[in-house]
VOBA-1610 file (N, C-alpha, C; in pm, whole numbers, padded with zeros to 5 digits, always signed):
BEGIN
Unk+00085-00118+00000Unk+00000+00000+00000Unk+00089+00123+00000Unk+00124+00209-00093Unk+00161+00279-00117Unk+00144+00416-00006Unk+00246+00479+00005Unk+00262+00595+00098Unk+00196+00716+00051Unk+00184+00733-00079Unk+00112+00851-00134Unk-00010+00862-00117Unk-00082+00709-00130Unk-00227+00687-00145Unk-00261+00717+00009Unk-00184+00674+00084Unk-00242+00688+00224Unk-00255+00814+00252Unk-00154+00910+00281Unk-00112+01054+00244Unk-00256+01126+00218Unk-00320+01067+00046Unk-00452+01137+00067Unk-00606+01086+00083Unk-00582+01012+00204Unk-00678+00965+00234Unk-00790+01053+00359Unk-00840+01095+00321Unk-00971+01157+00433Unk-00958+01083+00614Unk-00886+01161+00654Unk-00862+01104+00782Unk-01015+01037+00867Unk-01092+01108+00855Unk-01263+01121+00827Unk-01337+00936+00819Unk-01263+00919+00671Unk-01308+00829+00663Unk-01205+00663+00717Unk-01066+00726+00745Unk-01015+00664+00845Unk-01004+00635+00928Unk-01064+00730+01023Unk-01128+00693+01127Unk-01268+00628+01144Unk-01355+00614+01061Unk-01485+00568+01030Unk-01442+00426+01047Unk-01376+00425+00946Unk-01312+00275+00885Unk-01286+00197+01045Unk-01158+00267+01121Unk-01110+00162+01244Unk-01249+00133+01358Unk-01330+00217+01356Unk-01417+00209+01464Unk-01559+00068+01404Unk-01533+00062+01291Unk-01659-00028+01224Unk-01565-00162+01262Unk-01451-00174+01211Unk-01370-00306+01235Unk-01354-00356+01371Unk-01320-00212+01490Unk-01332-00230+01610Unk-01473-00285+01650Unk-01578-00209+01613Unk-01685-00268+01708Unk-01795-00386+01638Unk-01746-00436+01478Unk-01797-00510+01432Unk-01973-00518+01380Unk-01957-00387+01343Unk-02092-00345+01343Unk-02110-00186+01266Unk-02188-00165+01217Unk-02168-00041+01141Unk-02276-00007+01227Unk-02395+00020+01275Unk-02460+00075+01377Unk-02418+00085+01502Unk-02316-00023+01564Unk-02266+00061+01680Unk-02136+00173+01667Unk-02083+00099+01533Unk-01970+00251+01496Unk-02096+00390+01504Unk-02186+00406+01400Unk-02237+00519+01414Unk-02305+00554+01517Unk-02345+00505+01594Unk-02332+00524+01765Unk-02247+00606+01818Unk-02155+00539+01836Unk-01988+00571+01885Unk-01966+00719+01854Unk-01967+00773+01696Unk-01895+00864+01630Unk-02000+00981+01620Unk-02127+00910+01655Unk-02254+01055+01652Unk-02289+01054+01478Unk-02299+00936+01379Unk-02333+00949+01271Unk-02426+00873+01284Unk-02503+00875+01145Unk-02614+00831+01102Unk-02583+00705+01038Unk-02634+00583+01058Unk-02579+00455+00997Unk-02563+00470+00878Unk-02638+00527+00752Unk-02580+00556+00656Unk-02463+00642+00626Unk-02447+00742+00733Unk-02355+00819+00697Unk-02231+00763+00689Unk-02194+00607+00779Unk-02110+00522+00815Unk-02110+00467+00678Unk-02235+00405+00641Unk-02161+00319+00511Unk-02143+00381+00416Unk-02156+00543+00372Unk-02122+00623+00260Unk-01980+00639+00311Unk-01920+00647+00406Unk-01784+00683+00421Unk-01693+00523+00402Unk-01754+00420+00446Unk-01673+00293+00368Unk-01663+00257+00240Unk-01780+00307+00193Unk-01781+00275+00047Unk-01712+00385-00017Unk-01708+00496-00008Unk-01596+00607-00031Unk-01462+00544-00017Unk-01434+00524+00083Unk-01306+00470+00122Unk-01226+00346+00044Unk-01353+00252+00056Unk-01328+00145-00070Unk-01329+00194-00179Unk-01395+00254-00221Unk-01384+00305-00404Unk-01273+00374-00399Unk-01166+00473-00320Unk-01056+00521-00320Unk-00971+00430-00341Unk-00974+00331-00252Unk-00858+00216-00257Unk-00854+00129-00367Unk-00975+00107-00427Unk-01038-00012-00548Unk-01033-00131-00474Unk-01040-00138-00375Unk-01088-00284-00328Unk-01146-00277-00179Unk-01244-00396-00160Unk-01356-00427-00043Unk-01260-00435+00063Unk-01289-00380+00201Unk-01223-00344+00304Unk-01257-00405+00407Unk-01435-00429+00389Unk-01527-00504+00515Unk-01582-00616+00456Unk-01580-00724+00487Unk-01741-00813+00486Unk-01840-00775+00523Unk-01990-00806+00543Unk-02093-00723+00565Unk-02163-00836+00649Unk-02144-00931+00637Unk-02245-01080+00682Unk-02116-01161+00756Unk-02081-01154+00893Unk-02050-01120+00997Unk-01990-00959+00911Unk-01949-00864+00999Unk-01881-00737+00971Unk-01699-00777+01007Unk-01626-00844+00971Unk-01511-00842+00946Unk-01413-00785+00837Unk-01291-00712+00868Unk-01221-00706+00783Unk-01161-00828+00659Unk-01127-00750+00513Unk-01061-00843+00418Unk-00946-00835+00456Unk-00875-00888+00367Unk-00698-00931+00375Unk-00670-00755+00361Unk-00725-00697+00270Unk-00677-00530+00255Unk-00747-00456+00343Unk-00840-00492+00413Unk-00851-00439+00525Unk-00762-00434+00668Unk-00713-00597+00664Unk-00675-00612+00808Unk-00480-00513+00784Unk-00481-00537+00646Unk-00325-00476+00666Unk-00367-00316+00654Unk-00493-00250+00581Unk-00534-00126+00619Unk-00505-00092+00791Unk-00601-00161+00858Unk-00619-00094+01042Unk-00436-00118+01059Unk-00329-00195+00993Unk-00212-00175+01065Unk-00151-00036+01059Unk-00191+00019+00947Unk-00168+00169+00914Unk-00219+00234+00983Unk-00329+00259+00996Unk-00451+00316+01048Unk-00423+00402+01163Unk-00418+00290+01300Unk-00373+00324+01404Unk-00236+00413+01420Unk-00116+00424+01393Unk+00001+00511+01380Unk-00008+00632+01312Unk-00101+00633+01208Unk-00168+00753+01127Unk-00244+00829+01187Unk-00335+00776+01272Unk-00481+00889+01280Unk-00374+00930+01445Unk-00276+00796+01520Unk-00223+00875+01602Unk-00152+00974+01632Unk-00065+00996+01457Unk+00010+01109+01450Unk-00052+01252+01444Unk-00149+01209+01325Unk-00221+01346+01335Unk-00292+01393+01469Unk-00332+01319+01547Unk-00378+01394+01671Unk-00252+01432+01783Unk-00167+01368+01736Unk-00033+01418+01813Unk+00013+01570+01744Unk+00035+01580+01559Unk-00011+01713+01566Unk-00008+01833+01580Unk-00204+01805+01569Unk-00319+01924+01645Unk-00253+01905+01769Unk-00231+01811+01866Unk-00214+01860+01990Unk-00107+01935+02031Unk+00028+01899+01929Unk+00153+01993+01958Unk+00138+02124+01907Unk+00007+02141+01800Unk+00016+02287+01779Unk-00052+02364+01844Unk-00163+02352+01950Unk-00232+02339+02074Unk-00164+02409+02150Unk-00066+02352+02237Unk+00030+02352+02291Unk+00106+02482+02248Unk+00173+02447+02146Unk+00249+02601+02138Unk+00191+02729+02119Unk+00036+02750+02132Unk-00033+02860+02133Unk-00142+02892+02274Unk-00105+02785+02319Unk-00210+02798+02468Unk-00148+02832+02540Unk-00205+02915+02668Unk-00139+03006+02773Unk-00090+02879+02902Unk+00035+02981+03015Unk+00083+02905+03097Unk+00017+02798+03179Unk+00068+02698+03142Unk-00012+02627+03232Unk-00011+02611+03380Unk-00111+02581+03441Unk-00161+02561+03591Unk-00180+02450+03635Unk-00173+02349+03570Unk-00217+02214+03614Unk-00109+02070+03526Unk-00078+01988+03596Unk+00042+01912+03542Unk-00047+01761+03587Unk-00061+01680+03431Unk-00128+01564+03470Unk-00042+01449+03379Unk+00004+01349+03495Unk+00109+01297+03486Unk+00046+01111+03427Unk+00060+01047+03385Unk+00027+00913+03363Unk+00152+00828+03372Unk+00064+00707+03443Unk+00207+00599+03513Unk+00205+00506+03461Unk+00222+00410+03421Unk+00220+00294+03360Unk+00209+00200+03517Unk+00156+00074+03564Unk+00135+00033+03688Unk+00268-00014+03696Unk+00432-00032+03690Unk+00551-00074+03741Unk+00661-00002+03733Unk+00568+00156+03676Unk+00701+00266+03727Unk+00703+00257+03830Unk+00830+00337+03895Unk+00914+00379+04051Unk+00823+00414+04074Unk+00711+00456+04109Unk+00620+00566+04231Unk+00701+00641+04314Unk+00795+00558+04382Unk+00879+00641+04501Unk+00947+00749+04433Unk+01008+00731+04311Unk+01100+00831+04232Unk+01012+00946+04239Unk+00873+00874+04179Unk+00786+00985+04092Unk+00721+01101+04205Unk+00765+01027+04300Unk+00689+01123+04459Unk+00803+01192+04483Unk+00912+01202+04463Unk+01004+01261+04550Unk+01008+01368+04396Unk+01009+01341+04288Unk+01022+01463+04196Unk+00935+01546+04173Unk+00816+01536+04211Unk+00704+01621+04228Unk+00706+01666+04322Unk+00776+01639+04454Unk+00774+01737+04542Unk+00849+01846+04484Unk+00966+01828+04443Unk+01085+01934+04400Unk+00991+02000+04292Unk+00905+01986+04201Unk+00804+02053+04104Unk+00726+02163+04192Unk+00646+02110+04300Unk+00570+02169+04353Unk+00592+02251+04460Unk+00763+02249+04485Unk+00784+02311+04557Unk+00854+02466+04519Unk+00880+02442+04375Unk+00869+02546+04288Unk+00782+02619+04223Unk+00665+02571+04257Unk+00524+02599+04188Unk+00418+02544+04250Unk+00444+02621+04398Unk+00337+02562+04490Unk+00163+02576+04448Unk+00136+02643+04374Unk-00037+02671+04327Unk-00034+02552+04179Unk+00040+02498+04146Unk+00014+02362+04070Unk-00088+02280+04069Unk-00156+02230+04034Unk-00284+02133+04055Unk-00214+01998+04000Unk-00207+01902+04023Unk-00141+01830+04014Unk-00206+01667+03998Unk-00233+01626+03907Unk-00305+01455+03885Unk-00231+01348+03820Unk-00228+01222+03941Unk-00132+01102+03848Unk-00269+00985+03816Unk-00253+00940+03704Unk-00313+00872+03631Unk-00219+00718+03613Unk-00288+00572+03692Unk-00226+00477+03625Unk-00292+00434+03537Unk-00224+00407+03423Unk-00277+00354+03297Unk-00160+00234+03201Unk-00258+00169+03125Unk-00140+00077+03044Unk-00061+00118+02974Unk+00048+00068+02921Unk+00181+00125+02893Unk+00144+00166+02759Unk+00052+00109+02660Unk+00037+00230+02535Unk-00065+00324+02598Unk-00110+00334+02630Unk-00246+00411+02673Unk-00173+00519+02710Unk-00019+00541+02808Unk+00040+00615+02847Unk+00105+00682+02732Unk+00185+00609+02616Unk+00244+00690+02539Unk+00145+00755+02434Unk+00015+00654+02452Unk-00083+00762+02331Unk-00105+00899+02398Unk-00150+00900+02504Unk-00182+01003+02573Unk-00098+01122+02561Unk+00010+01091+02592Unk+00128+01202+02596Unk+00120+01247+02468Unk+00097+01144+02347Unk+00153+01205+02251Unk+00012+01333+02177Unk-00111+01284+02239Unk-00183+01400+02203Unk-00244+01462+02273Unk-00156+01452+02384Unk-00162+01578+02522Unk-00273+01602+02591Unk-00312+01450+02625Unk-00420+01437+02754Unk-00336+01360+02877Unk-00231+01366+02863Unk-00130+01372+02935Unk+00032+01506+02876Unk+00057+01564+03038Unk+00169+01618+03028Unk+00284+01521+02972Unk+00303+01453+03050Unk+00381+01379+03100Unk+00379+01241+03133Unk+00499+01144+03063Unk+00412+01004+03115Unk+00560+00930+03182Unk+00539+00818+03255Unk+00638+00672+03316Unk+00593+00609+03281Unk+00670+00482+03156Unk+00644+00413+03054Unk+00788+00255+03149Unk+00738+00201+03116Unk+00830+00011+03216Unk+00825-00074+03054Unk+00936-00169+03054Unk+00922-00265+02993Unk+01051-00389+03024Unk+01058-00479+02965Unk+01166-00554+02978Unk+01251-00579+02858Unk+01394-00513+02849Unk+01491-00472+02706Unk+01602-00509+02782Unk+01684-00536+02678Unk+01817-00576+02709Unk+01919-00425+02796Unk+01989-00447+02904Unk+02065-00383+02979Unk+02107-00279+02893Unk+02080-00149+02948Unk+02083-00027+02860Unk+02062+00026+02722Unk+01956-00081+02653Unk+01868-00065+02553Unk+01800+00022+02598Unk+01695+00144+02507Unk+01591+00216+02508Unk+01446+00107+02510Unk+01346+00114+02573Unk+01225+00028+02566Unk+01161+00050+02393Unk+01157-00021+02323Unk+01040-00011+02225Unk+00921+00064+02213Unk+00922+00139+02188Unk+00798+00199+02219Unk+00710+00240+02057Unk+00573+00222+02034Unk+00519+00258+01921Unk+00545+00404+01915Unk+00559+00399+01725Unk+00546+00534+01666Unk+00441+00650+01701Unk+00467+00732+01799Unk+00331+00844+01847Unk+00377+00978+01772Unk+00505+00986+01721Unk+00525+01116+01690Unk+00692+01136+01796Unk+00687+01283+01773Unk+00838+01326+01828Unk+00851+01334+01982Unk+00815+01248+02039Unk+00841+01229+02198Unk+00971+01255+02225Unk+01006+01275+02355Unk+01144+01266+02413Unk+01099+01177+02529Unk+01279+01106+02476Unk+01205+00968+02617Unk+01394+00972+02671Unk+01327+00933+02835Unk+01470+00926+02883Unk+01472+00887+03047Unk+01578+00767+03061Unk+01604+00677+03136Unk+01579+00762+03312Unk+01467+00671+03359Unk+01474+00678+03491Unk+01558+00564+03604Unk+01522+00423+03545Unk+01550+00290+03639Unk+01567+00200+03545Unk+01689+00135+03638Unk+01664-00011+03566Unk+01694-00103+03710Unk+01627-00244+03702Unk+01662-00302+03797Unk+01629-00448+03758Unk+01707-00523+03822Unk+01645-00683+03812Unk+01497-00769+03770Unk+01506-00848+03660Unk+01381-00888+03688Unk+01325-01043+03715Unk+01276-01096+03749Unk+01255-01216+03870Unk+01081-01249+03762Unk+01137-01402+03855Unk+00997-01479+03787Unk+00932-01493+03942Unk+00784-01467+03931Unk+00729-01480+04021Unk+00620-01599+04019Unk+00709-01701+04105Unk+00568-01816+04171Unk+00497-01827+04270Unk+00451-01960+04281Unk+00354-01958+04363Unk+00474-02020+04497Unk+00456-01990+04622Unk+00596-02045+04710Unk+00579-02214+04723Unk+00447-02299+04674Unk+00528-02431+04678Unk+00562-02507+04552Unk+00554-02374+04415Unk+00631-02457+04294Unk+00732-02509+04299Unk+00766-02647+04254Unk+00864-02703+04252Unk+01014-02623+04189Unk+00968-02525+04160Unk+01087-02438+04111Unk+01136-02304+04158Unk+01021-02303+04263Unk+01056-02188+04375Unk+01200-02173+04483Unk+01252-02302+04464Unk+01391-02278+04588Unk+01498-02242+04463Unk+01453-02247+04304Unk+01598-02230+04241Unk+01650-02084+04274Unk+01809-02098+04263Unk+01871-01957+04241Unk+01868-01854+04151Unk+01836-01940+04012Unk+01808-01845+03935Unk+01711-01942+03854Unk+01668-01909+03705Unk+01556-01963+03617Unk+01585-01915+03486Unk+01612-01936+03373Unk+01600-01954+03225Unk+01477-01940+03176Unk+01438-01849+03101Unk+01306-01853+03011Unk+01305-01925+02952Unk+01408-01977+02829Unk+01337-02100+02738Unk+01334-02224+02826Unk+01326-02262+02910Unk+01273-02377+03021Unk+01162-02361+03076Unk+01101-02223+03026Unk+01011-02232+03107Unk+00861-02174+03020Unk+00865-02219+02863Unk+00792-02217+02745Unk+00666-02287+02784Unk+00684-02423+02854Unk+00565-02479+02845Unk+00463-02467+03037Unk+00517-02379+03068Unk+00462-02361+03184Unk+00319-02270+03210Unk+00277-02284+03290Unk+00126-02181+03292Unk+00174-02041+03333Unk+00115-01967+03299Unk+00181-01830+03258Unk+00058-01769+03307Unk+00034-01627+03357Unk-00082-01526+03344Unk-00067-01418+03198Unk-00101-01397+03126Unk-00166-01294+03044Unk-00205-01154+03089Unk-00083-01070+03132Unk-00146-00965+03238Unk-00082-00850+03123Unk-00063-00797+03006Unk-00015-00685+02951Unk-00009-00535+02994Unk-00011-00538+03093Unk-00071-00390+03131Unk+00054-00388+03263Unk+00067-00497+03297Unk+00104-00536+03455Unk+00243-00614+03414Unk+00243-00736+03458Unk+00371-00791+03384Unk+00447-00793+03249Unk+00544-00837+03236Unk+00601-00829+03113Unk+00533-00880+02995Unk+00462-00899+02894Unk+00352-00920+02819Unk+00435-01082+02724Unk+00323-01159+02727Unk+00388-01284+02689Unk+00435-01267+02536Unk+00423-01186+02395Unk+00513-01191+02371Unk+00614-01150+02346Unk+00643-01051+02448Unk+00830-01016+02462Unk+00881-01147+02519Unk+00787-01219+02599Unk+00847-01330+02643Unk+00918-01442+02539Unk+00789-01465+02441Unk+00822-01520+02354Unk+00960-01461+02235Unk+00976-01356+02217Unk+01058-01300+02153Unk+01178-01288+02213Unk+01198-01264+02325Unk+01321-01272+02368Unk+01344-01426+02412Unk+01316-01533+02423Unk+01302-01660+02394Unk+01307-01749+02297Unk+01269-01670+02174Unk+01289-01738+02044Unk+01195-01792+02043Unk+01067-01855+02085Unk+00944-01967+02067Unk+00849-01939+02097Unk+00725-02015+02048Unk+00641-01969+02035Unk+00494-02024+02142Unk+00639-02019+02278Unk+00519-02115+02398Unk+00486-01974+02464Unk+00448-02015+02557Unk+00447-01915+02671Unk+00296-01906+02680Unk+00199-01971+02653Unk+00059-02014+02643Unk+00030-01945+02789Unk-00149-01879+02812Unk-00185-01812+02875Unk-00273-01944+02951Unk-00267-01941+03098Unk-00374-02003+03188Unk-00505-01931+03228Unk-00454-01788+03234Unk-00536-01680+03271Unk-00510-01567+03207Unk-00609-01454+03185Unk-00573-01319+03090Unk-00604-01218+03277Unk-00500-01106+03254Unk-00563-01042+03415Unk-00562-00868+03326Unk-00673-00838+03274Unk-00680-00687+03231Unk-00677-00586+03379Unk-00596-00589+03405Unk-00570-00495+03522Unk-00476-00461+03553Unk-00435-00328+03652Unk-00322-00246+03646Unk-00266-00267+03815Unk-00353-00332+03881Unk-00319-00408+04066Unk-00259-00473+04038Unk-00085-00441+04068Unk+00001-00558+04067Unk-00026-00656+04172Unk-00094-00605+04309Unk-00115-00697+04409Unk-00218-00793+04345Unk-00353-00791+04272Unk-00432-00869+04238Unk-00359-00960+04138Unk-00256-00907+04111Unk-00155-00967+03935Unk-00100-01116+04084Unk-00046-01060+04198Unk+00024-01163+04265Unk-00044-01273+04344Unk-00134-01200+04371Unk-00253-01256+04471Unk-00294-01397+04356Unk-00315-01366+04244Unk-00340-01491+04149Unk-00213-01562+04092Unk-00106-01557+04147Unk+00028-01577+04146Unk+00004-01715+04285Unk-00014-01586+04368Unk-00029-01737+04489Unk-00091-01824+04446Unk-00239-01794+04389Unk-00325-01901+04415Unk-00280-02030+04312Unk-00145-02054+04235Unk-00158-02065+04155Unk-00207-02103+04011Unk-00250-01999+03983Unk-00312-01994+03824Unk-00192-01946+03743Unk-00106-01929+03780Unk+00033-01946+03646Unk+00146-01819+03678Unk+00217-01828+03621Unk+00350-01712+03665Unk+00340-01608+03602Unk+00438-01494+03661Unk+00454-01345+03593Unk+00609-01340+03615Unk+00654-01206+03531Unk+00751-01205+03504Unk+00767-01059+03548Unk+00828-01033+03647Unk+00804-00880+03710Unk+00945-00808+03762Unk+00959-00686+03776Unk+01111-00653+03836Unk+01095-00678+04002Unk+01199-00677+04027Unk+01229-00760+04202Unk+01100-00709+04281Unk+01128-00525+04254Unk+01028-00475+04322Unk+00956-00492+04366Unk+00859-00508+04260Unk+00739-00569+04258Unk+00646-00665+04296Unk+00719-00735+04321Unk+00747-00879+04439Unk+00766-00808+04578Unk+00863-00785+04595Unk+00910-00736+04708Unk+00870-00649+04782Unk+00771-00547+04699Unk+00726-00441+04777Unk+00547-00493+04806Unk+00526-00582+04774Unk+00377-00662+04807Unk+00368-00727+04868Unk+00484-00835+04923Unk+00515-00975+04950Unk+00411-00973+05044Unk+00449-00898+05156Unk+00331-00914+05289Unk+00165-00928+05225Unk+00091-00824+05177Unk-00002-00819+05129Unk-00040-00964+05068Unk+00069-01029+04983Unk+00001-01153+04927Unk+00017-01260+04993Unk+00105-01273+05096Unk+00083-01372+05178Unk-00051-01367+05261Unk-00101-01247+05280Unk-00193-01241+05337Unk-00339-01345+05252Unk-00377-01258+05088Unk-00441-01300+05006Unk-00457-01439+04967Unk-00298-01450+04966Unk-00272-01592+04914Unk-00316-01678+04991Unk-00271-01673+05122Unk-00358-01819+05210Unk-00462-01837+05183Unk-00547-01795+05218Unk-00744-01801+05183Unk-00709-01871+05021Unk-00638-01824+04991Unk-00675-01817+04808Unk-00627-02040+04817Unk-00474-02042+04850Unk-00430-02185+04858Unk-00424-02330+04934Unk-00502-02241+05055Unk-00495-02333+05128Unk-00620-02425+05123Unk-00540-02590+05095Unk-00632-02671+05109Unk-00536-02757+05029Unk-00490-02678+04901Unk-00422-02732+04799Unk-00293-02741+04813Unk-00195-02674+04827Unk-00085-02669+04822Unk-00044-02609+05010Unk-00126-02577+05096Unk-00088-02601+05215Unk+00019-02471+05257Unk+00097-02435+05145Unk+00170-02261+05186Unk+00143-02152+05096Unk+00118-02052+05159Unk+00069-01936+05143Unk+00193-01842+05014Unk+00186-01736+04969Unk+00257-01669+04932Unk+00316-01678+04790Unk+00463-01577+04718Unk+00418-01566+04635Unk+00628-01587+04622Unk+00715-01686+04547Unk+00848-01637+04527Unk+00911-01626+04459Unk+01004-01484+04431Unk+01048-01405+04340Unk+01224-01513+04313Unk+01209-01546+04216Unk+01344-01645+04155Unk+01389-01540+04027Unk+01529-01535+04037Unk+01620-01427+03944Unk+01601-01485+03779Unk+01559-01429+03733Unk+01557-01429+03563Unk+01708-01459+03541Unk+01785-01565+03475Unk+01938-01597+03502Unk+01962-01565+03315Unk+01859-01593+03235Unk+01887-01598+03103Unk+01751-01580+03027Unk+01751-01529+02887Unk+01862-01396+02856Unk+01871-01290+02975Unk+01952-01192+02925Unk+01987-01093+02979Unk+01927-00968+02938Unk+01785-00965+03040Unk+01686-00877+03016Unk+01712-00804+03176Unk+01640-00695+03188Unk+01624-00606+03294Unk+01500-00519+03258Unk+01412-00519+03371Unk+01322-00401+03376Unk+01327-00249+03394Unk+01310-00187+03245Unk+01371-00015+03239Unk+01235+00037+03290Unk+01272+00168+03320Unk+01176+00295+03293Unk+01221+00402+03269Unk+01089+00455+03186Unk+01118+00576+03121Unk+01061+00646+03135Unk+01073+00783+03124Unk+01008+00928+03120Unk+00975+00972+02974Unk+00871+01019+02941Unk+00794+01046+02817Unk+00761+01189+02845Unk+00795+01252+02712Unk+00725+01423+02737Unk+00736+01426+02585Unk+00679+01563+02583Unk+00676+01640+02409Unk+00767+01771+02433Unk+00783+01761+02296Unk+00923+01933+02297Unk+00820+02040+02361Unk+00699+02023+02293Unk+00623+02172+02337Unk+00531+02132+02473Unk+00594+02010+02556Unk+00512+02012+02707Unk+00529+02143+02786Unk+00428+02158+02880Unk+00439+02314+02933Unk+00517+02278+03072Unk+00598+02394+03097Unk+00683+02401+03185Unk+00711+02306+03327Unk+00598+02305+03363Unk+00569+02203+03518Unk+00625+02065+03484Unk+00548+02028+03304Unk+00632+01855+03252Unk+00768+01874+03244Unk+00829+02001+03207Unk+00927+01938+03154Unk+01066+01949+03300Unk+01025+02059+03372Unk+01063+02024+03533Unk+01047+01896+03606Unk+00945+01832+03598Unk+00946+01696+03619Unk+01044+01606+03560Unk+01046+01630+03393Unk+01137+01563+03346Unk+01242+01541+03379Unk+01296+01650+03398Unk+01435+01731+03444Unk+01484+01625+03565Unk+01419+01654+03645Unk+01406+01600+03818Unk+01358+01444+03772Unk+01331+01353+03704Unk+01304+01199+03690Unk+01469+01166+03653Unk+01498+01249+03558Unk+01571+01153+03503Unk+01763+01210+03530Unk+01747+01351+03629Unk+01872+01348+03718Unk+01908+01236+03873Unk+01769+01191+03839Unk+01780+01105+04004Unk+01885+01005+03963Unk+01863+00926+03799Unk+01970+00815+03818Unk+02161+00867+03864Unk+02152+00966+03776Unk+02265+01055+03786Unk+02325+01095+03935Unk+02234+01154+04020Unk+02228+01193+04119Unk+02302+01039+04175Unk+02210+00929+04194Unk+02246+00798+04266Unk+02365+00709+04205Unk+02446+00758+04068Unk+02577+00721+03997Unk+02635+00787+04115Unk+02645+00957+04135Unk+02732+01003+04142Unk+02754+00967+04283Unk+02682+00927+04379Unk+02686+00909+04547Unk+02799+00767+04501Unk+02739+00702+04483Unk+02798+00530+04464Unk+02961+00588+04472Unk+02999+00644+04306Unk+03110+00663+04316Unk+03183+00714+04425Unk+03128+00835+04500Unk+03197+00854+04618Unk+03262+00771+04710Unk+03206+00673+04704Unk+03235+00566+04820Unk+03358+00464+04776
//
């Protein structure tokens, strides 16, 4: 599909297009968008006659083969352009007063509290809101500025940048990195090891938590294969509920030490009620990821034209690692 053709395509009816495929239905798209059901299928059939070929089925409402590689475009397109309107927004709107920050659920928190004090203590009349949300949800946001500011986690090789989708001209830059650990249930037979190998551990029950743990397939990709099969899906951003079903066991996660560590109590608590009967001990244990050689980063997300309060934040996230180099060395 050619770059030109896309170029002049009616954003209009590009967006028409993803919301009919999304909701599988051309009356609940025109629902959704405030159109008239016809007005929906004059803009697909527009759209198709631009392209010269059928985009939807009609009898279920599924995408064709040129449809489904259409929505891969789709999404990075209609996100740029609202990234944008929103950066040109931005460089014409007055000082801002209010700084609204989005977390991804396995950033630092502690970092993110101690740099907002130093924000707000420069700009004590600030209004100030943190938002946890999933890790694209965070970089869409930022990028069309319903977020200032975002803390974005993933699992990349030791001083790699995280992957992150195309939103436009972000600036992204290193807050943490730290260990990351497989988390079981405490009477898996593989809970006393010292450390643990991912490709050994392909055919094991796994949770499905993308939002929360490391998403099964980076697992699979940094593994090479194509196991890592889901026991459970957990759409939620409670790492404690992510562990609490850790105890009970319904399958493993793949989390930085932290994360483990800063719950442990809480799920021993959960966990008993949850195991006992079956496995007789409570709790949840964190075994060292030994191979590959992955680590859990985070990052700080802003735009060139974020207003002043983000980019002070920025400032203050991502001198802390610096700050904690330079003590070490002292010693």
């Amino acid at each position: 599909m050619g770059t030109a053709i896309l170029m002049d395509m009616d954003p209009h009816l590009l967006r028409t297009f993803v919301t009919v495929a999304r909701c599988g239905s051309f009356s609940d798209a025109a629902r959704e968008l405030g159109y008239t059901q016809s007005a929906v299928s004059q803009h697909i059939a527009a759209l198709e006659s631009d392209l010269g070929t059928p985009l939807l089925r009609r009898r279920p409402v599924t995408p064709t083969r040129a449809g489904e590689r259409l929505l891969e475009h789709a999404g990075p397109l209609l996100l740029r352009l609202e990234a944008a309107r929103a950066d040109i927004a931005r460089l014409t709107s007055a000082p801002a007063t209010r700084l609204v920050v989005g977390v991804s659920p396995l950033a630092p928190t502690h970092r993110l509290g101690a740099a907002l004090a130093e924000v707000r203590r420069q700009q004590p009349l600030l209004e100030v809101t943190v938002r946890v949300l999933g890790r694209d949800a965070v970089v869409r946001d930022v990028a069309t500025a319903d977020l200032d500011l975002g803390l974005v986690d993933g699992a990349v090789a030791p001083n790699d940048p995280l992957h992150l989708a195309d939103a436009g001209p972000l600036t992204a830059g290193a807050v943490a990195e730290q260990p990351l650990v497989v988390a079981l249930p405490a009477p898996h037979p593989l809970a006393g090891r010292p450390g643990l190998r991912l490709p050994d551990l392909t055919d094991a029950r796994w949770l499905d938590a993308p939002d929360t743990a490391v998403p099964l397939a980076r697992l699979r990709t940094a593994a090479g294969t194509d196991g890592f099969r889901a026991s459970l899906r957990y759409d939620g951003t409670d790492v404690r509920g992510l562990l609490s079903l850790v105890a009970a066991g319904h399958g493993l996660a793949l989390l930085p030490r932290s994360a483990v560590e800063d719950t442990a109590g809480m799920v021993e608590a959960v966990g008993a009620a949850a195991v006992r009967g079956t496995h007789g001990t409570a709790g949840v244990r964190a075994v060292t990821l030994s191979a590959p050689r992955l680590v859990h980063r985070t990052e700080v997300l802003h735009n060139g034209t974020a207003p002043a309060p983000a980019t002070l934040l920025a400032a203050a996230l991502t001198d802390a690692p610096a700050r904690a180099d330079r003590a070490a060395a002292s010693y």
